[in-house]
Each structure stands twice: as C-alpha cells, then as structure tokens.
ZAKEMI-425292 format. One record per residue (C-alpha): residue in three letters; x, y, z. Coordinates in steps of 0.2 Angstrom, whole numbers, padded with zeros to 4 digits, always signed. Layout:
residues N
ALAXYZ...
end
This chain:
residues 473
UNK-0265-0188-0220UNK-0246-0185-0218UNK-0238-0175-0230UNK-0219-0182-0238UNK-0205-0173-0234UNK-0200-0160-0248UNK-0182-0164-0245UNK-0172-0182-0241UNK-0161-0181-0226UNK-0144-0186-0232UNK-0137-0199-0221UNK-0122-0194-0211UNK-0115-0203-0196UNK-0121-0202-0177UNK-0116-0208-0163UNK-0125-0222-0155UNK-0133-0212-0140UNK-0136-0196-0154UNK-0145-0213-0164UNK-0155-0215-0149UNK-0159-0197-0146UNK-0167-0194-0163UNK-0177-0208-0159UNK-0183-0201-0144UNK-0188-0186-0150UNK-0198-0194-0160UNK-0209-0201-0146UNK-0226-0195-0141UNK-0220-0182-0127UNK-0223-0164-0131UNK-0209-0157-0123UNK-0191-0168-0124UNK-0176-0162-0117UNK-0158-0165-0121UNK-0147-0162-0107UNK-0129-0165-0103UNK-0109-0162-0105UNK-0102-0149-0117UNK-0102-0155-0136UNK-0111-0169-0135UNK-0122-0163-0152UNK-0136-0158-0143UNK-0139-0141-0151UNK-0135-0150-0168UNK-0148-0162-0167UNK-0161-0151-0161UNK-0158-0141-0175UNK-0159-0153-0185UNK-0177-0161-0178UNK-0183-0144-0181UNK-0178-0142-0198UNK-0185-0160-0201UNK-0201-0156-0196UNK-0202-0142-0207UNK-0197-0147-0220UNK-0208-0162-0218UNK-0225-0151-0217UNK-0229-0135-0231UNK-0231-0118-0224UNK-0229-0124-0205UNK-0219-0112-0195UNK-0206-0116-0181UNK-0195-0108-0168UNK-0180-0108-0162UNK-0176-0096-0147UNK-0163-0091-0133UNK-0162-0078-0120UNK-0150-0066-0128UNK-0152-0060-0146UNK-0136-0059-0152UNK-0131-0074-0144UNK-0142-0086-0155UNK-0137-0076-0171UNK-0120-0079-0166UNK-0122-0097-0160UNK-0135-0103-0169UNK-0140-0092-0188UNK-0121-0089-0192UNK-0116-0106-0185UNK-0124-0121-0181UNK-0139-0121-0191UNK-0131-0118-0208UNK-0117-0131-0206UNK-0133-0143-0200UNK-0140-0140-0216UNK-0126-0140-0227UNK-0124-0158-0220UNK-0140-0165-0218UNK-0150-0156-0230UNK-0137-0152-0243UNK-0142-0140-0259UNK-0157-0134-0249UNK-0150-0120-0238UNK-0146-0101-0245UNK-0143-0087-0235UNK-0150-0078-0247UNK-0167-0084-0239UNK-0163-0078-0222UNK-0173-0064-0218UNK-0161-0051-0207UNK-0175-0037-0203UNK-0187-0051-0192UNK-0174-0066-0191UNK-0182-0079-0200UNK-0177-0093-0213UNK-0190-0096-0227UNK-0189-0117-0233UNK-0192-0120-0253UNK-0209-0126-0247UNK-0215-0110-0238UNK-0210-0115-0220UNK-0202-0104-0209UNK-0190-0104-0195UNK-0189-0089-0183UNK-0174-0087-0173UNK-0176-0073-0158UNK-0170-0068-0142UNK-0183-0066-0125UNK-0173-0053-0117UNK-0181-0037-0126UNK-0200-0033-0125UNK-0203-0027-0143UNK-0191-0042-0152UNK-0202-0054-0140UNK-0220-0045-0146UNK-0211-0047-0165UNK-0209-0065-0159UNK-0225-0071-0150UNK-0235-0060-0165UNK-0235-0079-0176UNK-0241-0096-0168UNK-0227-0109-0170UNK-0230-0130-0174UNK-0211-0131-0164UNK-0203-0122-0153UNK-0187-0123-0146UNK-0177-0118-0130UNK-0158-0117-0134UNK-0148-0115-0118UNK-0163-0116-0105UNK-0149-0114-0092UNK-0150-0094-0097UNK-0170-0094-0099UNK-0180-0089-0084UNK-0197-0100-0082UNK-0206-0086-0082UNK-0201-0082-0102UNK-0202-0102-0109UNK-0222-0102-0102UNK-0225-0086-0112UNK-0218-0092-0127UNK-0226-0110-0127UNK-0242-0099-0128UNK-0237-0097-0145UNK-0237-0116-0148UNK-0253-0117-0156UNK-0253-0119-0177UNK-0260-0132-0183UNK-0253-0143-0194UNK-0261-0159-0201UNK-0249-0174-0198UNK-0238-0164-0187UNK-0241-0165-0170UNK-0235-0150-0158UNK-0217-0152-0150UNK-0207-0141-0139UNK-0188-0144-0136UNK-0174-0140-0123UNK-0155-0142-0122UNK-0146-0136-0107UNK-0128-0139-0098UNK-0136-0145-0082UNK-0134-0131-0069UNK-0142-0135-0051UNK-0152-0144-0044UNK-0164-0127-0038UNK-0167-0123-0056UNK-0182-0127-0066UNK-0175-0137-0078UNK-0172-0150-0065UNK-0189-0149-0057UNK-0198-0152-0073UNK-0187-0164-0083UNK-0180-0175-0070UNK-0191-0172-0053UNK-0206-0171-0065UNK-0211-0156-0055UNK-0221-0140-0059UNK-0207-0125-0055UNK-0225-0115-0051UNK-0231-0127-0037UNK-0217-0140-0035UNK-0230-0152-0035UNK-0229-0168-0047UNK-0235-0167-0066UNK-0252-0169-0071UNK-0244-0181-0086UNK-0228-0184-0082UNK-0228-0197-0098UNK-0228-0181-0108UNK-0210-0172-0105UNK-0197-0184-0110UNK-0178-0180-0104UNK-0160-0190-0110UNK-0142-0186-0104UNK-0129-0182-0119UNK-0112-0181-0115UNK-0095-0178-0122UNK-0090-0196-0119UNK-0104-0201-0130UNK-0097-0188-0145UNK-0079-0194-0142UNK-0076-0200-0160UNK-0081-0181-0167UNK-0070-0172-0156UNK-0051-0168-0153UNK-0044-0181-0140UNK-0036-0165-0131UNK-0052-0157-0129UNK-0060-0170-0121UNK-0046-0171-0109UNK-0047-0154-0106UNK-0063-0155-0100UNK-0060-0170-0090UNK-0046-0161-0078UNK-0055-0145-0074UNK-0060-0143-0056UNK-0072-0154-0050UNK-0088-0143-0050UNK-0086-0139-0068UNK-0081-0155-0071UNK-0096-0164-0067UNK-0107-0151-0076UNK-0098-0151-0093UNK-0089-0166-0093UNK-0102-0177-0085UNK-0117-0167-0087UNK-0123-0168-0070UNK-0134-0156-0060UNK-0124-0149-0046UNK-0129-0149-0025UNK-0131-0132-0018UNK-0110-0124-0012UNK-0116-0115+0005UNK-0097-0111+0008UNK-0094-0096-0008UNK-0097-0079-0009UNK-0113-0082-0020UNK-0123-0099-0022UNK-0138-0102-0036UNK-0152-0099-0020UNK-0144-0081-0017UNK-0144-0080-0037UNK-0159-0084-0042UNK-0171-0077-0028UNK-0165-0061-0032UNK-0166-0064-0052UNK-0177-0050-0063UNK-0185-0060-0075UNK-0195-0045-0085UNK-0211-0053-0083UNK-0228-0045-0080UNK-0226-0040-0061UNK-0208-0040-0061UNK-0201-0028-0073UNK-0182-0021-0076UNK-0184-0002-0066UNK-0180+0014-0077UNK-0160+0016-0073UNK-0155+0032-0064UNK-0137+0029-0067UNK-0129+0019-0080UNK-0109+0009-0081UNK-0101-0002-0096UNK-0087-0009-0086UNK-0071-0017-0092UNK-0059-0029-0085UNK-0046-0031-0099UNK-0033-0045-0102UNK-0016-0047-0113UNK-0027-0052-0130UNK-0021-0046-0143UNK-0032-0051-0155UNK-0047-0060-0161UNK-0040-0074-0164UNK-0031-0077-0147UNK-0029-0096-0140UNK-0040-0105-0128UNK-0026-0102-0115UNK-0030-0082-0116UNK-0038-0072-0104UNK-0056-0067-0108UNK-0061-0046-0108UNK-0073-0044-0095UNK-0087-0031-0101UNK-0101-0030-0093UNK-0117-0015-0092UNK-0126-0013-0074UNK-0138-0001-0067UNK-0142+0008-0054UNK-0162+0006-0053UNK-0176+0021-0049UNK-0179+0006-0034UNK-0162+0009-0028UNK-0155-0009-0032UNK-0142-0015-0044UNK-0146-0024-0060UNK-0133-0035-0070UNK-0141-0028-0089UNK-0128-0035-0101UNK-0114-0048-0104UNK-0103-0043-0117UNK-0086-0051-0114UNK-0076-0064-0125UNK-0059-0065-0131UNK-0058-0048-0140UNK-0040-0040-0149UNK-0040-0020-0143UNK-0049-0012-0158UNK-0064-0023-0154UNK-0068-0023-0137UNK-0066-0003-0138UNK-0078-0005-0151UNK-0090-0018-0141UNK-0089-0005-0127UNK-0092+0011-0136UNK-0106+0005-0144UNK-0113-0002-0126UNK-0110+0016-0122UNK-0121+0025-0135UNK-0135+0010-0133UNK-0137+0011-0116UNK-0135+0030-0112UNK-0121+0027-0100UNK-0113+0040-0088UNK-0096+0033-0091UNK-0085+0017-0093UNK-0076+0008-0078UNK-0059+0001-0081UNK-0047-0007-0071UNK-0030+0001-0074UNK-0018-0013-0065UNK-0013-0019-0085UNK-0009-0007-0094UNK-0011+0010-0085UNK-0021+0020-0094UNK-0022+0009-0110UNK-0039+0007-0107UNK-0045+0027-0110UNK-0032+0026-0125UNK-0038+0011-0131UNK-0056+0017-0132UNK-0052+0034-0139UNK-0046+0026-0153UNK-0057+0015-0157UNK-0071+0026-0157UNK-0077+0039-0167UNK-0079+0053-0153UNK-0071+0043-0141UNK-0063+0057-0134UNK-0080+0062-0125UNK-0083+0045-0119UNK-0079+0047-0100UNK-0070+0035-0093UNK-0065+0030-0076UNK-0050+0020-0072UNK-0051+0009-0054UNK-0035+0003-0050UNK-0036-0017-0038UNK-0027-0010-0021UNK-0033-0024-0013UNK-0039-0044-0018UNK-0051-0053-0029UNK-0063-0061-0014UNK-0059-0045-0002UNK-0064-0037-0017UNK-0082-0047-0021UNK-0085-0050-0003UNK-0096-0033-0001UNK-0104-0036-0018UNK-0109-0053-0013UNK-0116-0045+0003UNK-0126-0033-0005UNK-0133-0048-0016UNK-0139-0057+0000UNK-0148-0042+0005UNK-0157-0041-0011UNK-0150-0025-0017UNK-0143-0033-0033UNK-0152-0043-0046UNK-0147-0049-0061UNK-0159-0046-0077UNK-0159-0063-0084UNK-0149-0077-0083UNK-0129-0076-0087UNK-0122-0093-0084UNK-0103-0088-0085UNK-0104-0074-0074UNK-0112-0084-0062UNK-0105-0100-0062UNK-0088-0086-0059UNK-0096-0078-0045UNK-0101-0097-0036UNK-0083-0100-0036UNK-0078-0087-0025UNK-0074-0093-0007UNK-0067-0085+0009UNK-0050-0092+0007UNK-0048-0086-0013UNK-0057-0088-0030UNK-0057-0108-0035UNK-0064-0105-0055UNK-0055-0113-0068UNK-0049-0097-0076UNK-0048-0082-0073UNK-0065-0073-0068UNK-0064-0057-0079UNK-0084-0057-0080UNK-0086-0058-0062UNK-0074-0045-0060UNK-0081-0032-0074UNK-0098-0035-0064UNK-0090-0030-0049UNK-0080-0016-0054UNK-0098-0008-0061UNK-0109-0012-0046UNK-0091-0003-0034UNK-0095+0011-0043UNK-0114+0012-0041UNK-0112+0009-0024UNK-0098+0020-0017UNK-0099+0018+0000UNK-0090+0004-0002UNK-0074+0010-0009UNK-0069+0024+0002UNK-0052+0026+0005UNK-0051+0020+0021UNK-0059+0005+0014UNK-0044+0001+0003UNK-0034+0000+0016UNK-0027-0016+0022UNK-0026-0021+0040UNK-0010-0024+0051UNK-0008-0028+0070UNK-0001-0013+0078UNK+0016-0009+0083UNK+0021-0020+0098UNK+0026-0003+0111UNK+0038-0004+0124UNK+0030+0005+0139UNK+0042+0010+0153UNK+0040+0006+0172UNK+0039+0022+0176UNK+0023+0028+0184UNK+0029+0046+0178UNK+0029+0041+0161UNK+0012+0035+0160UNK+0005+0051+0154UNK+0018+0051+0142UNK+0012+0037+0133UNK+0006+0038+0116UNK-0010+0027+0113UNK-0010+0011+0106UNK-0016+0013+0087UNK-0034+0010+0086UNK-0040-0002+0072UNK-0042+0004+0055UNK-0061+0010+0051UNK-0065-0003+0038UNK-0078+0000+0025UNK-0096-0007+0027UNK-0107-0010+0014UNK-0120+0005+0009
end
C-alpha cells in the first residue's frame, strides 16, 4: 500500500531538462546520477528527491553524504537544503529540528535525514550505525569508490511503497574515474567488466545552458570563456581525456590516492605542517576576482610518504584565515605553520599571532619564492610519480590546480594558491629539496678570453663548472 505524502510540494518552476530529470529519478533504476556543468540544479533537485521521498513514507530514514564533513554542513545543511525546503515544501522546515550533535533533520512525520561526512572513521561508524531507504552521493567527484560501496551497505530499510534509491551528482572529472566507468561505460570500477544489470543505473547530463533562465547572464559567460579544460567540465559538463604533457595528470593522481579503506589506512604522522599561501583579501566578503588563501595540512607518514590531510583554503579576510589556521594547528598537533613571505613579509607570523589566543607559541616558518611556480612543483610532481606522495581522499580543486601545471608555465584559470600551499608543506617535509644550492638559478658561464700563449696556459682559471642542482630526496 502506498502511503500519501504528509506534505504537498508547492509548485515552483523548472526548467525543461530539470522537468525531465525529476522524471527520471523517478524510474525504476536503483542508482541514478546527475552529472554535468556548474549550476545546473543538480544538487537542488537531489535534495529535493530526497526530501520527497521522506516526506512521502513515516518514520523512513534517508541520507545525504559527502566526503568532507564540514563541506556538506556548509554546502548543503546551512545552504541548499533549507532554501529547497523553504520553496518546495514551505512551512514544514525548522531548524529547530535539526539535530547539531549527530547531523540529522527530524520531518513532522518521524522521518529522518542524516547528513555526514566519510572522511573520519568514527563520524562514518556514527553514520553506517542506521540502515537508510536513500542514500545519496553529493560531489562523487571527491568520493573514493572504496567509501560509496561501504556506505550502500547501509541501504537496506525497508519501507513499504518506497522502493530503495541511491543518487549521485558530480562535475564530470576524467574519464579514468569511477564515476565514468559506472554511469556512462556501464562498467564495475572493481573489475571493469560490463554490469550485471545495466538497466538499473540510470545517468542524465545537466548543464548550465539548461539553467540559463535562473542565473545571472555574466556568469554564464564567465563560465563560457575560461580555458578550455575547465570549460568543457563546468560549462559543458564533459568528462575530460587524460593531459600527458603537465606536471601531474588524474593516472599519477589517483593510483597513488589513500582512500582509508580496510587494507589501505592513512599512516600515524611523524611530522605534521598547516601551510599558507596568502593573497591580498581583505575580507570575507572579497569578489570573485580575488585571490583565494591557500591552506593546506600535510604529513609526513611512519611509511615515509607524504599525505595531502586537509583542504582549508577560500577567500578568507586576515582575522579568519589566522583563525582557520590556528585551529588546524591545535587539531592536528602540528610542528609549525609554513608561510610564504613574498606578500607581506612577515604578515603572515603577525597575522596569526593576533588572531590567536596563544599565537605567540605557534611556530611559524616563513619560505620566501626565490625561484618559479612549475620550477617550484616540478620536484613535488616527481616525488608523486614515484609514489612518495598520496593524497588522503579526493580534493578536486587542488587537483584540477595541480593538472594545470606544464613545463613551459602553470595554464589554470586563476591563481593556484591550493596547489601552492600543498607544495610549500610537502618542500618542508621533504628538505632535500630545498637546499640552497637548489634555489639557485642557472646561467651559462662567462665567455673567457684565453691568451695564445703557451706560457699562459697554467695561468688559466677554470671554466665554472655547472651549478649542483637539487635532486629530489
């Protein structure tokens, strides 16, 4: 028997191809994703299938998950699913309902729906403790495969007239990640081989076009003259071919990914670094033309490799990324803070002294840029290809940063403050690479004249040898 909603939709306008999405998830396949440009309402409507669905069964119970914890608090608790509500469902949401302690949302009719993050051990135990009649994957971009077959373990309460579902959204990244495997080649990302059922994952492109009469005319132009690569992914939504000309390329990026899976667990750290590449913000509230601040936490593992731990960089005014960074800090049990000095001097060690209740006994360690941004990367990327540095997780700006560093300069769209934090951490932990001699740039030597004189030839002084470049440790 199915059971009536406890609440009527109210009816607000979508687009034709958002019509057509909320009729496909409607369709018999289990898992359905939505994949394509940048605000094209796909998080929007997911959120919204997911509320329906609770809201359409008593006591059911739902999730809605991401990689990063405070991202989906951020992104989706504070943000989108509110304003979703507030439109679709109007008079039915109250934050007063909004458990804070174990991230759920508690309907009028008993139905729940948990929000969490699979980048902690205990948050995902908390998590995976309930069985769920939905469960979706926001940003599956950032979400290992590893993670998204543990959770849909938990998809598993039953729920007369509800049927179980499990949803994705993504900004298509390459074409070697699972998300392309399984919703476009119709592939396992275990074996490769083709789906059992195919008929039961069901995949639609959104894109911005198809959201145009929603959003700002300038934005979408925006989006439309950005270089080419990240043109195609978040104007056109399309999964990119492998670059094998950068620095770093999604193959070198993902086989040396940690995941935190049984079998491949993040190391204990024997050395700790928050990092900080800082910009001219000076405030929050900064434009889209600003620079972002570049924090970033790595480790140096008991394995002896590097691991990416944490991505904490936005568009911060001083007295909150000092904050952002001294609370990484304490959390993480760092030795010090890396800083590049080339804006500002020392602003950085003032800045976070200030901003911190005992910030006068956070050490801090100011790097100053003698040479380049790819000369620079270029050892980093090396040590990558060798294995030596993984990245716990998935961190799609950073990375997609990193990919557009090539031999002849760095071709991003802006500025690559993440990459550069990263870099300036995993220099520290690995010093070999920044001797002095290493710093130095190379010039031809002097042109000498040598007399004729066979007397003079003891005379001569040497021709300078070649400066001992740095190797990578």
């Amino acid at each position: 028997m199915t059971v009536a909603p406890t609440a009527k939709p109210k009816k607000f306008k979508l687009t034709a191809q958002q019509g057509s999405a909320v009729d496909a998830l409607g369709s018999d396949a289990a898992d359905f994703g939505l994949g394509g440009g940048s605000r094209s309402g796909k998080t929007f409507l997911l959120c919204y299938a997911v509320a329906t669905r609770a809201l359409r069964v008593p006591n059911s119970r739902h999730a809605i998950l991401r990689f990063r914890q405070n991202a989906i608090i951020k992104a989706i608790v504070r943000d989108t699913f509110p304003k979703m509500m507030g439109l679709c469902y109007p008079g039915v949401y109250s934050e007063k309902n909004l458990n804070k302690t174990d991230w759920f949302y508690k309907l009028p009719n008993g139905s729940e729906i948990w929000f969490g993050g699979l980048d902690d051990k205990d948050r995902v135990e908390n998590i995976l403790g309930n069985e769920y009649a939905t469960i979706y994957f926001n940003e599956c971009s950032q979400i290992p495969w590893q993670s998204v077959k543990l959770a849909l373990t938990r998809l598993a309460q039953v729920c007369p007239g509800l049927a179980l579902k499990s949803y994705y959204d993504f900004n298509p990244p390459s074409k070697r990640h699972w998300t392309y495997k399984y919703f476009v080649e119709k592939k396992s990302p275990d074996t490769n081989k083709p789906l059992i059922t195919p008929m039961s994952v069901g995949f639609m492109f959104m894109n911005p076009l198809d959201n145009q009469e929603n959003l700002d005319a300038k934005y979408l132009q925006r989006l439309a003259e950005m270089p080419e690569k990240e043109r195609k992914r978040f104007f056109l939504g399309q999964f990119s071919d492998e670059d094998n000309d950068s620095l770093w390329n999604d193959e070198i990026l993902d086989a040396t990914r940690c995941t935190g899976s049984v079998g491949d667990e993040c190391p204990d750290m024997v050395r700790l670094t928050v990092n900080v590449d800082p910009s001219g913000c000076e405030s929050d509230d900064e434009d889209s033309r600003s620079d972002e601040i570049g924090i970033t936490v790595t480790g140096l593992g008991t394995d002896g490799k590097g691991y990416l731990l944490e991505d904490l960089s936005g568009k911060y005014g001083p007295s909150t990324w000092s904050k952002i960074v001294g609370d990484a800090f304490q959390r993480h049990k760092a030795d010090c803070v890396v800083g590049e000095s080339n804006y500002g001097g020392a602003m950085v060690k003032h800045t976070i002294e200030a901003g911190n209740i005992g910030g006068e006994n956070i050490p801090v360690k100011l790097v100053h840029a003698t040479r380049g941004k790819v000369v620079r990367a270029a050892p980093i990327a090396t040590l990558y290809e060798r294995g030596r540095i993984r990245h716990y997780g998935y961190y799609p700006e950073i990375e997609e940063q990193m990919c557009s560093f090539y031999p002849d300069g760095y071709k991003g769209m802006k500025s690559p403050d993440r990459a550069d934090s990263a870099i300036w951490g995993f220099t520290e932990l690995f010093p070999g690479l920044t001797r002095d001699d290493a710093h130095q740039e190379w010039r031809p030597p002097k042109v000498q004249t040598l007399s004729n004189k066979a007397t003079d030839f003891g005379n001569r002084s040497g021709t300078p040898g070649l400066p001992n470049r740095g190797r990578p440790s």
